[in-house]
C-alpha positions in Angstrom: 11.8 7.0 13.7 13.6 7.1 10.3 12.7 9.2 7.5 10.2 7.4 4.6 12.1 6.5 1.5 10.8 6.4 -1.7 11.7 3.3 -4.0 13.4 4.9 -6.3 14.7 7.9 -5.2 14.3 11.3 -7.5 13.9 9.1 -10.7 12.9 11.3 -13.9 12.8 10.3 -17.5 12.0 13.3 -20.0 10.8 11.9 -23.3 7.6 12.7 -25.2 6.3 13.2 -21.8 7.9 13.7 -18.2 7.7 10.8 -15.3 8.6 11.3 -12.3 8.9 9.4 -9.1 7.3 11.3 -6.2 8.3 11.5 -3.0 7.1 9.9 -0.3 3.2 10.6 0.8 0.6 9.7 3.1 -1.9 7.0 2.5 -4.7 5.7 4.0 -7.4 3.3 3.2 -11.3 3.2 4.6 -13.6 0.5 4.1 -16.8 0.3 5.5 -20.0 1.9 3.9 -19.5 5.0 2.7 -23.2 6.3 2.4 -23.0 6.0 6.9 -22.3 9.8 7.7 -19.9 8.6 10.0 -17.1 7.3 7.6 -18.3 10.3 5.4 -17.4 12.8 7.7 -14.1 11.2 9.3 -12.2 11.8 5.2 -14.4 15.3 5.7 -12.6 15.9 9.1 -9.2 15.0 7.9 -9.4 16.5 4.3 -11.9 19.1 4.2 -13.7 17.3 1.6 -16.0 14.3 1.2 -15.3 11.8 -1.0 -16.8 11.4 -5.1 -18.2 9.1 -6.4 -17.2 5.9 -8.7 -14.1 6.5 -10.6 -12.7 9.9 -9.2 -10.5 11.5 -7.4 -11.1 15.0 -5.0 -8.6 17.2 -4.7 -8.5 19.1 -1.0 -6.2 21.9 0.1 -2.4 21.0 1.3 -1.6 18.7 -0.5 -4.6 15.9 0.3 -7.1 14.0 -2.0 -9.8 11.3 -1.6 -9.6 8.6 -4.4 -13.3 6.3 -4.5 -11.5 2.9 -4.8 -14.3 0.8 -4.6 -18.0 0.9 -3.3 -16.5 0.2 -0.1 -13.4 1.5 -0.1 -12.2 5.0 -0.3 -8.0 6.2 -0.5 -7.2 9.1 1.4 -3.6 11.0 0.1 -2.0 13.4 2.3 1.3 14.3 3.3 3.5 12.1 5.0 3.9 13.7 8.2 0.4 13.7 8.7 -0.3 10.2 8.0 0.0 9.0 11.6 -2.2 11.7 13.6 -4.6 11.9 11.0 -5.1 7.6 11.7 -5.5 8.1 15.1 -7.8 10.7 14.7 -10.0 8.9 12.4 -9.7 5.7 14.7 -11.2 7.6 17.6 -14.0 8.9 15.6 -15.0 5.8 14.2 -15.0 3.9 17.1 -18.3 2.7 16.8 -18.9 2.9 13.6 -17.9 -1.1 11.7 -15.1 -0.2 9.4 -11.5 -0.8 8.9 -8.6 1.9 8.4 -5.0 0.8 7.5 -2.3 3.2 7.4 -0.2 2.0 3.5 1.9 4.5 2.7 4.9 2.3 2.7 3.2 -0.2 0.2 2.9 2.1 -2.9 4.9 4.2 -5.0 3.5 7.2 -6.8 4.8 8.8 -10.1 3.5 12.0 -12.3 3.1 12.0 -15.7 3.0 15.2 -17.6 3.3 16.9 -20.9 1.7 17.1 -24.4 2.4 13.5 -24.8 1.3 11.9 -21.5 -2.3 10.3 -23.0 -0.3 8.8 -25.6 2.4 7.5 -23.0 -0.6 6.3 -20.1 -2.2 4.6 -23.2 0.2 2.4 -24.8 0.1 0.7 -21.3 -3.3 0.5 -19.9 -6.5 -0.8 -21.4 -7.9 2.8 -20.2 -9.9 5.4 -22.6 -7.6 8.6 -21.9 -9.4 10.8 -24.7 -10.1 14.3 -22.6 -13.4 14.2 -22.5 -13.8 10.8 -21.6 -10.9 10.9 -18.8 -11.2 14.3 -17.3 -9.8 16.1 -14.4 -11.2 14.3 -11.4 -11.1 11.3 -12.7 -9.3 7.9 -11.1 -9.4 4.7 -12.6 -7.9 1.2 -11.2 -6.7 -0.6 -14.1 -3.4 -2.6 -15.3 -0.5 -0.9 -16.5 1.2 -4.0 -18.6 1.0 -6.4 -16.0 1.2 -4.7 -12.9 -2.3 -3.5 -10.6 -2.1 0.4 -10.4 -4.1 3.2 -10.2 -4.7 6.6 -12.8 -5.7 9.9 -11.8 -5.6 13.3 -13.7 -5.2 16.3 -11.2 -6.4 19.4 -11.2 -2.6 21.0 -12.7 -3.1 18.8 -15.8 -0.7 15.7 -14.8 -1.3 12.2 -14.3 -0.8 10.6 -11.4 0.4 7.0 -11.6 0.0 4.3 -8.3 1.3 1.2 -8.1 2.9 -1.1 -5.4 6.0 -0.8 -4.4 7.6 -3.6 -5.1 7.2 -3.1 -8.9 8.3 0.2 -8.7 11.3 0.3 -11.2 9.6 -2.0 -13.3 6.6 0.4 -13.5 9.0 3.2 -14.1 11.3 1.8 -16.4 7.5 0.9 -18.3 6.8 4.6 -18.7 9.9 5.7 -19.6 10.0 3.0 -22.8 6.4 4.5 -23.5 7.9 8.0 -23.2 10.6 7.4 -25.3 11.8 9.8 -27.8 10.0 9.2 -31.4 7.3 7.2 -29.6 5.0 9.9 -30.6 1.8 8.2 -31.4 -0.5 12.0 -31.6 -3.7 10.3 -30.9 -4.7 12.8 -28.2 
């Protein structure tokens, strides 16, 4: 089997804030109702945690988090070795539970955003309120980022995590980078 490859390689801009493309990870999505303890404690089994409620994100040891996409929908992050197994896994404990689990790893690209001027960068392109305490640690947010669907999280080490699909992923970098540009400061946040 041949190594996952990110869409753009190890792509960094430094401006008034840092993107970065990440590597590769794990992603899985569940849907089905997330108040049945069976779908609650498959993402406990794999993660270590359960998942949050409406419009965050839970951060779990190694490397894994739980992002509450919709109210029936939940996105499970881990690393990309894992991804496989853990799918299985959850398929076999679900079995009788209605739900459906869908390996997409390969259908999104991931980027971080970080530094003193990330706020202003995420929000000259997303209709988004990114003042700190309005858009805290933990939280995850679906939204637009010009034109293209993607997803905004701020983790627990004080960066932003970006989503988006994959095929868009140079536009959405090349996006952040204008935002980040040099003398783009706006100093809002």
């Amino acid at each position: 089997m041949s190594e996952p490859q990110t869409p753009l390689g190890p792509a960094r801009f430094d401006g008034i804030a840092r993107i970065e493309a990440l590597p590769a990870r794990g992603m899985i999505t569940l849907r089905g109702d997330l108040g049945q303890s069976p779908l609650r404690g498959a993402v406990h089994r794999a993660l270590g945690v359960e998942p949050g409620g409406p419009g965050t994100i839970v951060e779990a040891g190694g490397g894994g988090a739980v992002a509450w996409m919709a109210p029936d929908e939940v996105l499970l992050f881990l690393p990309g070795a894992e991804a496989a197994p853990v799918l299985a896994e959850m398929r076999d404990v679900l079995a009788d539970a209605p739900h459906l689990l869908a390996d997409v790893s390969d259908a999104r690209a991931l980027f971080r955003v970080s530094g003193p001027g990330a706020r202003d960068v995420l929000a000259k392109l997303a209709p988004v309120d990114f003042a700190p305490d309005v858009f805290p640690t933990g939280s995850f947010r679906r939204t637009r980022l010009a034109q293209v669907p993607a997803a905004i999280w701020l983790g627990g080490d004080g960066a932003f995590g970006v989503m988006c699909f994959r095929s868009v992923a140079r536009y959405a970098f090349d996006l952040l980078g204008t935002a980040a540009a040099p003398g783009g400061e706006v100093g809002y946040y």
